[in-house]
N, CA, C and O atoms as a Tripos MOL2 file, in Angstrom:
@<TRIPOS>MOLECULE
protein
  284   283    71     0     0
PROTEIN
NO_CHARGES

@<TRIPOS>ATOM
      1 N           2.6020  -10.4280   -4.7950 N.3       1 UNK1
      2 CA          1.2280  -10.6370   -4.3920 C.3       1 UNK1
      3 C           0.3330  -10.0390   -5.4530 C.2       1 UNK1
      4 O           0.5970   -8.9700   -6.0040 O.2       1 UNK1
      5 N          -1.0360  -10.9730   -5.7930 N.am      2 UNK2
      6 CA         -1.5850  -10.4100   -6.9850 C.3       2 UNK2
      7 C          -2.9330  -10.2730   -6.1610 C.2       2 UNK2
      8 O          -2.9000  -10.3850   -4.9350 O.2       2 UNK2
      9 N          -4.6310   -9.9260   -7.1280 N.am      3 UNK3
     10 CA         -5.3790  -10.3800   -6.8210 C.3       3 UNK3
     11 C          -6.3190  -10.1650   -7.7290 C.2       3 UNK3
     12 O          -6.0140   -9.0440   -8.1350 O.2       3 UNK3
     13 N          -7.2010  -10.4760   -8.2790 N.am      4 UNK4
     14 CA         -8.1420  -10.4400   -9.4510 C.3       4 UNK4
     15 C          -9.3550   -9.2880   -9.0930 C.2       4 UNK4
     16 O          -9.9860   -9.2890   -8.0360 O.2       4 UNK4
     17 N          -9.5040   -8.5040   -9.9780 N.am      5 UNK5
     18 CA        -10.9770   -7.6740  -10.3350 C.3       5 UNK5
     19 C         -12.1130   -8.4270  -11.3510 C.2       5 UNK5
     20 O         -12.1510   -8.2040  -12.5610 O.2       5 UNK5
     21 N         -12.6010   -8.9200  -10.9760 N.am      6 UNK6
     22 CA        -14.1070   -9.2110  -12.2690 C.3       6 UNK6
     23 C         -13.1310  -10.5220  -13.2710 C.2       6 UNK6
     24 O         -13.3430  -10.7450  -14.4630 O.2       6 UNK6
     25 N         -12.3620  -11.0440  -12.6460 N.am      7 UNK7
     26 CA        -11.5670  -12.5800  -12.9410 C.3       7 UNK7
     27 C         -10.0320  -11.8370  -13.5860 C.2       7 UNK7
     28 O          -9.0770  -12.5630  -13.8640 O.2       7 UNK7
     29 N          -9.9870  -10.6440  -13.7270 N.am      8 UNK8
     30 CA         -8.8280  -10.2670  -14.7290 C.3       8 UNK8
     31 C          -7.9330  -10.1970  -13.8480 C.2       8 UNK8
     32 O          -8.4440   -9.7780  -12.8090 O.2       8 UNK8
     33 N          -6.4580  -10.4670  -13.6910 N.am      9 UNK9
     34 CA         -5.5090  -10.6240  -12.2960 C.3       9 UNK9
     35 C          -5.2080   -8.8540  -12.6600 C.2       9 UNK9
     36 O          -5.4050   -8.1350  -13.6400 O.2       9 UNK9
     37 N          -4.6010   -8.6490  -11.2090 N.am     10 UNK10
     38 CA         -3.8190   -7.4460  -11.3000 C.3      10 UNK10
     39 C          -2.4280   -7.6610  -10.1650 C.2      10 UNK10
     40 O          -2.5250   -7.7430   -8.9410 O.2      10 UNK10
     41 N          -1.5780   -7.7010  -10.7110 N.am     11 UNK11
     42 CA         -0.4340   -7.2120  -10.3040 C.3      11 UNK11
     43 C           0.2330   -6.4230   -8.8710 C.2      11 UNK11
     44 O           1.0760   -5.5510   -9.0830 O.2      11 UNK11
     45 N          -0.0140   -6.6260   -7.9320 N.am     12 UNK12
     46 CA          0.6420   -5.5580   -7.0800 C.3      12 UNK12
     47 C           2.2450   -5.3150   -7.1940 C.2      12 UNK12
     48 O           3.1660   -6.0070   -6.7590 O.2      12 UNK12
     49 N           2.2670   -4.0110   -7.9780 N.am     13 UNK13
     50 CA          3.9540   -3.9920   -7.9870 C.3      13 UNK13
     51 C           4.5570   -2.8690   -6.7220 C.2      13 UNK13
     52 O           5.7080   -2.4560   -6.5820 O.2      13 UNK13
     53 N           3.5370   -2.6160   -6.0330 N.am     14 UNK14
     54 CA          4.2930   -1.2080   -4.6730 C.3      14 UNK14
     55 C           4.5180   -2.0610   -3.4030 C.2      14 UNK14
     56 O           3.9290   -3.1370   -3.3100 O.2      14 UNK14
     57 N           5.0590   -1.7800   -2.7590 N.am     15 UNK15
     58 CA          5.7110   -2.8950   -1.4640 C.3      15 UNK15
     59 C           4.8210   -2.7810   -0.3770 C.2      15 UNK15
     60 O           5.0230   -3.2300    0.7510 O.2      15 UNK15
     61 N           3.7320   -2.1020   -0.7970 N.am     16 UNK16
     62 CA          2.5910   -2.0680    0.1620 C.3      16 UNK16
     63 C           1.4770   -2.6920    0.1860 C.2      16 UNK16
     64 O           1.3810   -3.5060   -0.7340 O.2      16 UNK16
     65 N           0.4380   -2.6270    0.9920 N.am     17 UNK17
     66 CA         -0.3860   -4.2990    1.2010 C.3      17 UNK17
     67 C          -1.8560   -3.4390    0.7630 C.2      17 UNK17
     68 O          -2.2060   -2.2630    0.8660 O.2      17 UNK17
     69 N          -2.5410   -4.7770    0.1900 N.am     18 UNK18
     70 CA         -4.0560   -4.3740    0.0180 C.3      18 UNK18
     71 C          -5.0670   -4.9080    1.1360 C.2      18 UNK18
     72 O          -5.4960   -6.0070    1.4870 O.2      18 UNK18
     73 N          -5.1730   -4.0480    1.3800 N.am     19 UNK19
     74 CA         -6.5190   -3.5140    2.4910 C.3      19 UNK19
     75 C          -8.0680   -3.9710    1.9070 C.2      19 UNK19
     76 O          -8.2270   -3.4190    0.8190 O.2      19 UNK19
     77 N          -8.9490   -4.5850    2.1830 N.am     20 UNK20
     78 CA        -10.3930   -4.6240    1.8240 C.3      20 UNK20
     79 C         -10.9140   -4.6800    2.5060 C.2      20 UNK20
     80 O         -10.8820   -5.6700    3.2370 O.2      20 UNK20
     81 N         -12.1740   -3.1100    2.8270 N.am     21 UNK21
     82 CA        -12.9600   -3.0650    3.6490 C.3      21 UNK21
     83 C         -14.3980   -3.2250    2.7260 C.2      21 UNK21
     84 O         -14.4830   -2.6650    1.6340 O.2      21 UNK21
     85 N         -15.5900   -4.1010    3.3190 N.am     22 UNK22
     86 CA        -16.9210   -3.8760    3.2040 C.3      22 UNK22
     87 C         -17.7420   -4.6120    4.3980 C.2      22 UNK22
     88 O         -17.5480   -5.6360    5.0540 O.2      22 UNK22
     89 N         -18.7490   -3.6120    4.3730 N.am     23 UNK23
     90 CA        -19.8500   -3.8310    5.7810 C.3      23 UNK23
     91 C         -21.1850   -4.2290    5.1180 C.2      23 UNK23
     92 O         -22.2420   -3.7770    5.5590 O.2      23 UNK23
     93 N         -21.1480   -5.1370    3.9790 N.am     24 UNK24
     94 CA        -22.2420   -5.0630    3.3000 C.3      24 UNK24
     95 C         -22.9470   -6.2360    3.9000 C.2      24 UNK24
     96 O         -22.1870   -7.1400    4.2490 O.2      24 UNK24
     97 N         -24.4570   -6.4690    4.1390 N.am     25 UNK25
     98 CA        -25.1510   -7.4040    4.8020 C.3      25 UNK25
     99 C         -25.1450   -8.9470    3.8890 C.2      25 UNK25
    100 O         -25.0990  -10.0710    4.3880 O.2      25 UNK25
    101 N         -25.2040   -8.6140    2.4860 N.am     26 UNK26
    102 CA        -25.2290   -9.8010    1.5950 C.3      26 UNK26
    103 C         -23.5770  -10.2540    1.4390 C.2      26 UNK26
    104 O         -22.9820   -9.2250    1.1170 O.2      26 UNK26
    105 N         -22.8340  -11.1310    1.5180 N.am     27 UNK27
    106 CA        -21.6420  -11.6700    1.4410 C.3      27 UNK27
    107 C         -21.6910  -12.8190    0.4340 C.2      27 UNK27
    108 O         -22.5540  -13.6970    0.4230 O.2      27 UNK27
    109 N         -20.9330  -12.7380   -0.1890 N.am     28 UNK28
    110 CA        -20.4020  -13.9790   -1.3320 C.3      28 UNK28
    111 C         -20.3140  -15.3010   -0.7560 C.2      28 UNK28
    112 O         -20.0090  -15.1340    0.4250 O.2      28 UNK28
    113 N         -20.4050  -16.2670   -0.9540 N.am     29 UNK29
    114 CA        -20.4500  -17.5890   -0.4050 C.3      29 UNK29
    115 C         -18.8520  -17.6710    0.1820 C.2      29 UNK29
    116 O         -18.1160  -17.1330   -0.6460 O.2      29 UNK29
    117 N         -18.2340  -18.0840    1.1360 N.am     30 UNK30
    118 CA        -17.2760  -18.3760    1.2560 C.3      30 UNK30
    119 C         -16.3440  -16.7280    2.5420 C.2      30 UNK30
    120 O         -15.2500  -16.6140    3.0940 O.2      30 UNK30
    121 N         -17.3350  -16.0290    2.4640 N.am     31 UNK31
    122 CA        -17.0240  -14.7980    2.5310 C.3      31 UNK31
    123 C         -17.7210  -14.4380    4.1360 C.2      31 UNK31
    124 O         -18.6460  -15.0870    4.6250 O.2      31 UNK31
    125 N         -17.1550  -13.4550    4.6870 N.am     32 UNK32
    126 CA        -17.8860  -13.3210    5.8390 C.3      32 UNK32
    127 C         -18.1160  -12.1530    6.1270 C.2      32 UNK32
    128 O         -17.2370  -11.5130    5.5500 O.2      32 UNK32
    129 N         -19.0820  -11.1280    6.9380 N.am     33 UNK33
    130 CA        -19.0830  -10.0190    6.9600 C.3      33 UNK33
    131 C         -17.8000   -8.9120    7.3810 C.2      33 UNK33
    132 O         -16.8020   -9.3780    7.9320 O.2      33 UNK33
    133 N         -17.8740   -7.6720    7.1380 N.am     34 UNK34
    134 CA        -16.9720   -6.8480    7.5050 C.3      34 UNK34
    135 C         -16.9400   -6.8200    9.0970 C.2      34 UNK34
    136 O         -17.9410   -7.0260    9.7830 O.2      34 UNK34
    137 N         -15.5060   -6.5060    9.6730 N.am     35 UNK35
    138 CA        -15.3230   -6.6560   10.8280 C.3      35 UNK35
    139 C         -13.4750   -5.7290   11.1460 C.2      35 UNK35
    140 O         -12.4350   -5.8380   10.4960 O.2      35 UNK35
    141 N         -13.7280   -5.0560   12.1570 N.am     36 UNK36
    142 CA        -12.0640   -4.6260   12.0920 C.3      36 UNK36
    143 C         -11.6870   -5.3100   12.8520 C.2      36 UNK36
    144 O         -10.5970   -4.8500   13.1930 O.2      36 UNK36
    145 N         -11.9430   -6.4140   13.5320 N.am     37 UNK37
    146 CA        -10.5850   -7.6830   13.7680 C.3      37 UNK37
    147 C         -10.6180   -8.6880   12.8000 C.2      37 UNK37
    148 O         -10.0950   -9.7910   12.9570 O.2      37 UNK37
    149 N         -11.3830   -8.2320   11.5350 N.am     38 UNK38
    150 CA        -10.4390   -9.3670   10.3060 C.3      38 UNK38
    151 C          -9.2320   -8.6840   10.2030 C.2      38 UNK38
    152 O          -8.7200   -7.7970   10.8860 O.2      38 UNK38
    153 N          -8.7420   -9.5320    8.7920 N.am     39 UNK39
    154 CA         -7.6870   -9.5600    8.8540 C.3      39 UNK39
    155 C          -7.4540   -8.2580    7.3610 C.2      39 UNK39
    156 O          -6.3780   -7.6670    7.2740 O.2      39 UNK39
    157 N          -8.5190   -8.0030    6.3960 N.am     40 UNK40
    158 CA         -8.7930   -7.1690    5.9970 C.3      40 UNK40
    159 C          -8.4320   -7.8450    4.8490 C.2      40 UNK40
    160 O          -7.6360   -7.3650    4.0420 O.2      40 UNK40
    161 N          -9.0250   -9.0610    4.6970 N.am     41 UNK41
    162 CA         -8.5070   -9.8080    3.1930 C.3      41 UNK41
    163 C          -9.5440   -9.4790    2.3160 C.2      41 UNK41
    164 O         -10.3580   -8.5960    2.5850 O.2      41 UNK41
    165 N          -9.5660  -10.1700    1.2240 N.am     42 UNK42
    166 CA        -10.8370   -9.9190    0.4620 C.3      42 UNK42
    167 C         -12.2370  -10.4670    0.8920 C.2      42 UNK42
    168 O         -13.3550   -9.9940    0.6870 O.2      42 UNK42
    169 N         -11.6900  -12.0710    1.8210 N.am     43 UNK43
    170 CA        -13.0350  -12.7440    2.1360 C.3      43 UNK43
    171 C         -13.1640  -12.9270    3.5840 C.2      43 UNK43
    172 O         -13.7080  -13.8550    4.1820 O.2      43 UNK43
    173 N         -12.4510  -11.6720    4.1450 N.am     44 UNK44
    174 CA        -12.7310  -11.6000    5.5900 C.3      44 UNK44
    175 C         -12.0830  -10.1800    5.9160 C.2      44 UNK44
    176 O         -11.1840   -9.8410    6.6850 O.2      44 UNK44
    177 N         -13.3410   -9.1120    4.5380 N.am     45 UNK45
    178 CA        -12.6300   -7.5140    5.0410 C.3      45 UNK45
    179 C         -12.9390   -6.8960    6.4050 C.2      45 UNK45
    180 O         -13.7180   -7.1190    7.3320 O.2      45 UNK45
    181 N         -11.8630   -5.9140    6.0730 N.am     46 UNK46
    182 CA        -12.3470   -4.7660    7.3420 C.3      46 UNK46
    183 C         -14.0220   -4.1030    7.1260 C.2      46 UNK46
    184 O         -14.7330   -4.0340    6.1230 O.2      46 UNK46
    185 N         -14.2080   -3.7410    8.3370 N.am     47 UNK47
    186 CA        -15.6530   -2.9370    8.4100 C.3      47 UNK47
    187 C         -15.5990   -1.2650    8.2150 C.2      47 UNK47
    188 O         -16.5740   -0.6540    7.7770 O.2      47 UNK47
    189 N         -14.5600   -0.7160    8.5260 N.am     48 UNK48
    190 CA        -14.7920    0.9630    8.1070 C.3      48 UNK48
    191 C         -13.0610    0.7090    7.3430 C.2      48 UNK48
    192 O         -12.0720   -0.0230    7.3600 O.2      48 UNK48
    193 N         -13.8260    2.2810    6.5520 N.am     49 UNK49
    194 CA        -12.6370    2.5110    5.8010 C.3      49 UNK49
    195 C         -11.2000    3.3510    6.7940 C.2      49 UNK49
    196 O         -10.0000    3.5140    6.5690 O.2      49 UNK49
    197 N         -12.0050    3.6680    7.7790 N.am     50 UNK50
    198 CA        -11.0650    4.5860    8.8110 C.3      50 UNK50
    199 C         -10.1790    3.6490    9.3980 C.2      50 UNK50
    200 O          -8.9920    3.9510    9.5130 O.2      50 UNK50
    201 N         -10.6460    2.4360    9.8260 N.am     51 UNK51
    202 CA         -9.7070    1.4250   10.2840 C.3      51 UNK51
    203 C          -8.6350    0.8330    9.3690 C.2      51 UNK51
    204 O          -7.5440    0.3670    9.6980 O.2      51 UNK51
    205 N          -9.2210    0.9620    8.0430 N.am     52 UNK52
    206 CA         -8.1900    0.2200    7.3280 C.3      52 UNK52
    207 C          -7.0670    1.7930    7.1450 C.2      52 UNK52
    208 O          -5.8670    1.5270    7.0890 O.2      52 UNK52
    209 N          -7.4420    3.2900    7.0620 N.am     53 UNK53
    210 CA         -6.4180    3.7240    7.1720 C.3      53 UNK53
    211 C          -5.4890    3.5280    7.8490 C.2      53 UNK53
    212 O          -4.3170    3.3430    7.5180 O.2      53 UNK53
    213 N          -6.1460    3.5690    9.2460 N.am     54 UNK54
    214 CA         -5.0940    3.2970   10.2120 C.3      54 UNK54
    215 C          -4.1620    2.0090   10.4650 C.2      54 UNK54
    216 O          -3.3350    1.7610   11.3430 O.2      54 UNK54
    217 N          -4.6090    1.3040    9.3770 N.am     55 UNK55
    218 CA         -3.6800    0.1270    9.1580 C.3      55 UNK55
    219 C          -2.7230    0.3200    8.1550 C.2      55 UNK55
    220 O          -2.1750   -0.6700    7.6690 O.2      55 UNK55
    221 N          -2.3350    1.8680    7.6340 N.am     56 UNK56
    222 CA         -1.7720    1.6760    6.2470 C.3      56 UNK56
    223 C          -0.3460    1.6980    7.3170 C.2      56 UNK56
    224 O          -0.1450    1.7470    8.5310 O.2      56 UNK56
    225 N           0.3050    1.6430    6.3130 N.am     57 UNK57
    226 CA          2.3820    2.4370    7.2230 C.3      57 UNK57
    227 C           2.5370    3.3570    6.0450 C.2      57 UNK57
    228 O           2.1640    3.1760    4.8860 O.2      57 UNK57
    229 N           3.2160    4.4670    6.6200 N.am     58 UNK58
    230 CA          3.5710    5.6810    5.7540 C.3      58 UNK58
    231 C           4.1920    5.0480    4.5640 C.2      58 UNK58
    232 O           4.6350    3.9010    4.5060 O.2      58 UNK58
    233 N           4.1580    6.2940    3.2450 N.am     59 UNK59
    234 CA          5.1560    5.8230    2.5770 C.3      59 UNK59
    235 C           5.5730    4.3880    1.9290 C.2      59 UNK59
    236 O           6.6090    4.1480    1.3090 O.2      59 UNK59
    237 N           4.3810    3.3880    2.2630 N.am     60 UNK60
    238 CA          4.2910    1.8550    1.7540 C.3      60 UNK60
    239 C           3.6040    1.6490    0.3740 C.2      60 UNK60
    240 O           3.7050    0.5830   -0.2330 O.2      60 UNK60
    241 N           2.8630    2.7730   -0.1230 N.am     61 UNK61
    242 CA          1.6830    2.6830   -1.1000 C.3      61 UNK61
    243 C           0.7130    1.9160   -0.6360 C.2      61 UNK61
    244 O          -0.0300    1.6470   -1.5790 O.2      61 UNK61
    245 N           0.4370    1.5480    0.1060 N.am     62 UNK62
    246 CA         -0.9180    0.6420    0.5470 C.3      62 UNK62
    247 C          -1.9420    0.8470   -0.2370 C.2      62 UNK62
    248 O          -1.7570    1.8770   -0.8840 O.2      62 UNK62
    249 N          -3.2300    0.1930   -0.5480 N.am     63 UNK63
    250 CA         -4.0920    0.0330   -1.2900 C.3      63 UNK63
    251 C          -5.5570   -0.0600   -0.2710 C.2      63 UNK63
    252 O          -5.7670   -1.0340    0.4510 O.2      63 UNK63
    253 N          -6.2160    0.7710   -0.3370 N.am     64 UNK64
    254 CA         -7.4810    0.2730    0.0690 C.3      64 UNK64
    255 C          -8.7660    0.1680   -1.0480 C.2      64 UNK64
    256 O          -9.1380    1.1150   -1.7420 O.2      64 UNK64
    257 N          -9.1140   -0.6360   -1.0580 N.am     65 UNK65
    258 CA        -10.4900   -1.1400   -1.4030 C.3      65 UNK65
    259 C         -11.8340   -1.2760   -0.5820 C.2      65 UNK65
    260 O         -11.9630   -1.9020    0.4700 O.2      65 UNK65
    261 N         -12.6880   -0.6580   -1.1770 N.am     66 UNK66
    262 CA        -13.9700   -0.8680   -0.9990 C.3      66 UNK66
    263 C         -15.0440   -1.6190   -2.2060 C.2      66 UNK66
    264 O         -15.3480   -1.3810   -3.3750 O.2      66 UNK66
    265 N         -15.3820   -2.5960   -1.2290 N.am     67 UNK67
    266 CA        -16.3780   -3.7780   -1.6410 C.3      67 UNK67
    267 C         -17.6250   -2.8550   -2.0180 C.2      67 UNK67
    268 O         -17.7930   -1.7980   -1.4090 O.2      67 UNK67
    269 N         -18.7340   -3.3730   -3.3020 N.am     68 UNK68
    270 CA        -19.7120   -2.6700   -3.6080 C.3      68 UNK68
    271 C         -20.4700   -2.9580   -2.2190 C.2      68 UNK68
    272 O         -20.1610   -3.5210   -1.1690 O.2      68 UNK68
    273 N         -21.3570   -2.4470   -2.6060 N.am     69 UNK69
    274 CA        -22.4510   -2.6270   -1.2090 C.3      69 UNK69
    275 C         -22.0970   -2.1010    0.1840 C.2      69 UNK69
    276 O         -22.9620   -2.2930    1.0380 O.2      69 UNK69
    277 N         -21.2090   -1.5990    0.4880 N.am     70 UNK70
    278 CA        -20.3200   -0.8670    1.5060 C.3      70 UNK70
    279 C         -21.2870    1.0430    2.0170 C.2      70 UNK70
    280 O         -21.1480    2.2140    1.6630 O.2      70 UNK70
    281 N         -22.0400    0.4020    2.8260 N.am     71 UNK71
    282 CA        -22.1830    1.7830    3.5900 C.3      71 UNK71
    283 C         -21.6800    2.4120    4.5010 C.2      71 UNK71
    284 O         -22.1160    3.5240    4.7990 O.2      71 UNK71
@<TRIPOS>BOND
     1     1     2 1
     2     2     3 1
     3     3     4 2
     4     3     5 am
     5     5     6 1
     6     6     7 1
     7     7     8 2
     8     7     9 am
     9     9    10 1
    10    10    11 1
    11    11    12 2
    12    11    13 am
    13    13    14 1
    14    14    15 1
    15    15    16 2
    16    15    17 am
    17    17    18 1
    18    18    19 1
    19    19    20 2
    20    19    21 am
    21    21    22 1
    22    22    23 1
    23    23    24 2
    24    23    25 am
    25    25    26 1
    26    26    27 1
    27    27    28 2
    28    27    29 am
    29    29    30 1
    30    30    31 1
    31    31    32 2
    32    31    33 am
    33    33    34 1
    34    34    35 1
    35    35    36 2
    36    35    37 am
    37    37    38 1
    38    38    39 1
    39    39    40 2
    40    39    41 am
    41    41    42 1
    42    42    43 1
    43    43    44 2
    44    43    45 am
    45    45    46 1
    46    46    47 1
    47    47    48 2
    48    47    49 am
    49    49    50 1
    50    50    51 1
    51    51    52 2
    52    51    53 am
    53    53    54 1
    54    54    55 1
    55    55    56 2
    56    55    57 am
    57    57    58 1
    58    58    59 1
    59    59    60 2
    60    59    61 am
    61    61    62 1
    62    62    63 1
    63    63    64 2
    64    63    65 am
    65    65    66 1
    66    66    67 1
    67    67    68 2
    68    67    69 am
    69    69    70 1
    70    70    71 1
    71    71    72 2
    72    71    73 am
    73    73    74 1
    74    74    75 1
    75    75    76 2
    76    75    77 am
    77    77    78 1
    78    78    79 1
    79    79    80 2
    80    79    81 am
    81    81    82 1
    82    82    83 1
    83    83    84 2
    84    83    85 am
    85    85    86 1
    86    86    87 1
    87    87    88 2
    88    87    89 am
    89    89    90 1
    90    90    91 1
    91    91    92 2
    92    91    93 am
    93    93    94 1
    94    94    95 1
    95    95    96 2
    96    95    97 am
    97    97    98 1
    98    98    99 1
    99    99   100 2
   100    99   101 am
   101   101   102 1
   102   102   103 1
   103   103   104 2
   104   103   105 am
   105   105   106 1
   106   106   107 1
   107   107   108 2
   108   107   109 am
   109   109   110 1
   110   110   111 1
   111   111   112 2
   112   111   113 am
   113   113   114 1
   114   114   115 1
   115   115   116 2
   116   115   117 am
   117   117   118 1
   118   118   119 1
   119   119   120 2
   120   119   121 am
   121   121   122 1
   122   122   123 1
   123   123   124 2
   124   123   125 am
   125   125   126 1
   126   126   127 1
   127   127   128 2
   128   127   129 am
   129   129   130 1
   130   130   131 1
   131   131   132 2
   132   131   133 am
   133   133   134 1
   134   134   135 1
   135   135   136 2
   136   135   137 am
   137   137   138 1
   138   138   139 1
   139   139   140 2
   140   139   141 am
   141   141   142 1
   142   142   143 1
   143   143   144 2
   144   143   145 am
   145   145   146 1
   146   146   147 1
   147   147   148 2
   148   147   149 am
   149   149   150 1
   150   150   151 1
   151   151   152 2
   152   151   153 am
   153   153   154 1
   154   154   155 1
   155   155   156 2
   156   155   157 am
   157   157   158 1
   158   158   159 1
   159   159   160 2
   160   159   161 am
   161   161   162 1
   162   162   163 1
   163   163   164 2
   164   163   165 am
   165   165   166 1
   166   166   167 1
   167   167   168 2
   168   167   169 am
   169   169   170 1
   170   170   171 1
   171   171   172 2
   172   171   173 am
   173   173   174 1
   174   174   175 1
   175   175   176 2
   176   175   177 am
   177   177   178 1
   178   178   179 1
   179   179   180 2
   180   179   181 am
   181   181   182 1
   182   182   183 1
   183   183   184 2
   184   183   185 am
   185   185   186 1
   186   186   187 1
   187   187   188 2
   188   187   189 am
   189   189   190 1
   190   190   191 1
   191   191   192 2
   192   191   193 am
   193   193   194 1
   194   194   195 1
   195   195   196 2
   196   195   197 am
   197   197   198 1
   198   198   199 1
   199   199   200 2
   200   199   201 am
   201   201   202 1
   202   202   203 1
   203   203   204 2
   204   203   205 am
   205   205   206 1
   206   206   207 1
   207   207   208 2
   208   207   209 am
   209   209   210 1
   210   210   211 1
   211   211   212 2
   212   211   213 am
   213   213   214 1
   214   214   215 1
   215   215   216 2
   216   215   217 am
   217   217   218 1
   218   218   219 1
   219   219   220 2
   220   219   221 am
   221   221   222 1
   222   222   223 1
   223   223   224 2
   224   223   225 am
   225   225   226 1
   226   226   227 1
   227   227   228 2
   228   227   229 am
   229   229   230 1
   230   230   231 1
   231   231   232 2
   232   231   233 am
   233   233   234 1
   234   234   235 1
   235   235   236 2
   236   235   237 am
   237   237   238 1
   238   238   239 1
   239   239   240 2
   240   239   241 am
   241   241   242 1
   242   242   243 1
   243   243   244 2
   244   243   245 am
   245   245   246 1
   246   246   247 1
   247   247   248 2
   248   247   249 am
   249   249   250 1
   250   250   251 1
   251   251   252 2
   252   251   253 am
   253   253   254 1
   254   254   255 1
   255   255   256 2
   256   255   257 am
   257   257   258 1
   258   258   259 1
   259   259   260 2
   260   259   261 am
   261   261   262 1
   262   262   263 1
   263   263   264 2
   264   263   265 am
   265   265   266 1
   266   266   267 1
   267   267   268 2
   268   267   269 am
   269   269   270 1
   270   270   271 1
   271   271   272 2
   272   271   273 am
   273   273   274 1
   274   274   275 1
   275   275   276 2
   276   275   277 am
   277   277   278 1
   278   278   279 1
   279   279   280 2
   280   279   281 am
   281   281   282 1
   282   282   283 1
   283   283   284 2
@<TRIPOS>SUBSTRUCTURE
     1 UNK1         2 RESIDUE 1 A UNK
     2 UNK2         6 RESIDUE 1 A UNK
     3 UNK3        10 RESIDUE 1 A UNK
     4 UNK4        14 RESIDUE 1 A UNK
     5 UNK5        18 RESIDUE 1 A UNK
     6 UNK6        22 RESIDUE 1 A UNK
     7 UNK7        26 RESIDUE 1 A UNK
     8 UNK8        30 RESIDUE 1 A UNK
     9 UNK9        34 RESIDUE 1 A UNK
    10 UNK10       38 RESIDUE 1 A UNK
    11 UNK11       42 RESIDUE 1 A UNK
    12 UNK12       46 RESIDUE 1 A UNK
    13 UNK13       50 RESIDUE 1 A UNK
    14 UNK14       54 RESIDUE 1 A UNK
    15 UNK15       58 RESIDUE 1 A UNK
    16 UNK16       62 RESIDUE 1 A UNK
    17 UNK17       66 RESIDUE 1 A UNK
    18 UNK18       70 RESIDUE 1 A UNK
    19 UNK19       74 RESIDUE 1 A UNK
    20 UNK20       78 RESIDUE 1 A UNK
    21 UNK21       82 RESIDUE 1 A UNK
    22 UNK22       86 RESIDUE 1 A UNK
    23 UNK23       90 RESIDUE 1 A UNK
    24 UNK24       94 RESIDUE 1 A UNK
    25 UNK25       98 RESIDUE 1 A UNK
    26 UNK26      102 RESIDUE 1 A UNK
    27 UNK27      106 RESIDUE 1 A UNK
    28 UNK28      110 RESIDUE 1 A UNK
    29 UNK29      114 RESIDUE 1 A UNK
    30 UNK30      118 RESIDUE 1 A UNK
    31 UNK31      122 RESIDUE 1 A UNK
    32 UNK32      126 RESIDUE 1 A UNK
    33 UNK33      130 RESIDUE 1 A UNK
    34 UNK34      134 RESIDUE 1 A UNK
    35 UNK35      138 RESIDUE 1 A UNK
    36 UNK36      142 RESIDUE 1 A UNK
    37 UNK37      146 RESIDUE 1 A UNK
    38 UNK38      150 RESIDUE 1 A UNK
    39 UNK39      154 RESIDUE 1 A UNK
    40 UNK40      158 RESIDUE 1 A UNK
    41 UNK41      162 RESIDUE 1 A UNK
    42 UNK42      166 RESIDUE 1 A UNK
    43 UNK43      170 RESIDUE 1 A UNK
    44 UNK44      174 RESIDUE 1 A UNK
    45 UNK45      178 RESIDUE 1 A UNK
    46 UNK46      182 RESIDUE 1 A UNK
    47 UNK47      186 RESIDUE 1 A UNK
    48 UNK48      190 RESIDUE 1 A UNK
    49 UNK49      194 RESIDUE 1 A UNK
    50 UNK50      198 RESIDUE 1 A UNK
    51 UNK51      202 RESIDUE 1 A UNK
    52 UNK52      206 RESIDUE 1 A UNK
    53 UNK53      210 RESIDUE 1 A UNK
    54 UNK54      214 RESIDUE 1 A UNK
    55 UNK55      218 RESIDUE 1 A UNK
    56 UNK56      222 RESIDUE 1 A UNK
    57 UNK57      226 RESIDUE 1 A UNK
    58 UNK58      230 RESIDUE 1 A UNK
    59 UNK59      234 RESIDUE 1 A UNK
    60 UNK60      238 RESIDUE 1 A UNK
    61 UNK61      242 RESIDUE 1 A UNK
    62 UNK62      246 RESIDUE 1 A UNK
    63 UNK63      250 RESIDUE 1 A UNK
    64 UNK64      254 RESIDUE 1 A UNK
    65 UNK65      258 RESIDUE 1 A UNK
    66 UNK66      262 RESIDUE 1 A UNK
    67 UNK67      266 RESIDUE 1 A UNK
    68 UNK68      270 RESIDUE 1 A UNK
    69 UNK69      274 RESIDUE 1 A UNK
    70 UNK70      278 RESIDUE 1 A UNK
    71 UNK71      282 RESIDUE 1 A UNK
């Protein structure tokens, strides 16, 4: 599983999943606001960063991200 920063790909090489939370009011076309019953993708993130902890599993390396505009 990969996913791009600013068009450049990056690699996920840890067996753990990327998390993206933002609650920002302006959304990218295609994109929908933050919410913790998404699914915590890039274009349908989580809303707090506390929820996406609690979505990590020990010991997986999980990844969380926060979207700019994220209060």
């Amino acid at each position: 599983m990969g996913f791009t920063v600013r068009g450049l790909p990056i690699l996920q090489a840890q067996p753990g999943r990327v998390w993206w939370v933002g609650n920002s009011t302006t959304v990218l076309p295609g994109c929908v606001g933050g919410s913790d019953v998404n699914p915590g993708t890039y274009n349908r993130p989580l809303a707090t960063i506390d929820f996406a902890v609690g979505k990590c599993v020990a010991n997986q390396v999980d990844i969380i991200i926060v979207k700019p505009g994220h209060a």
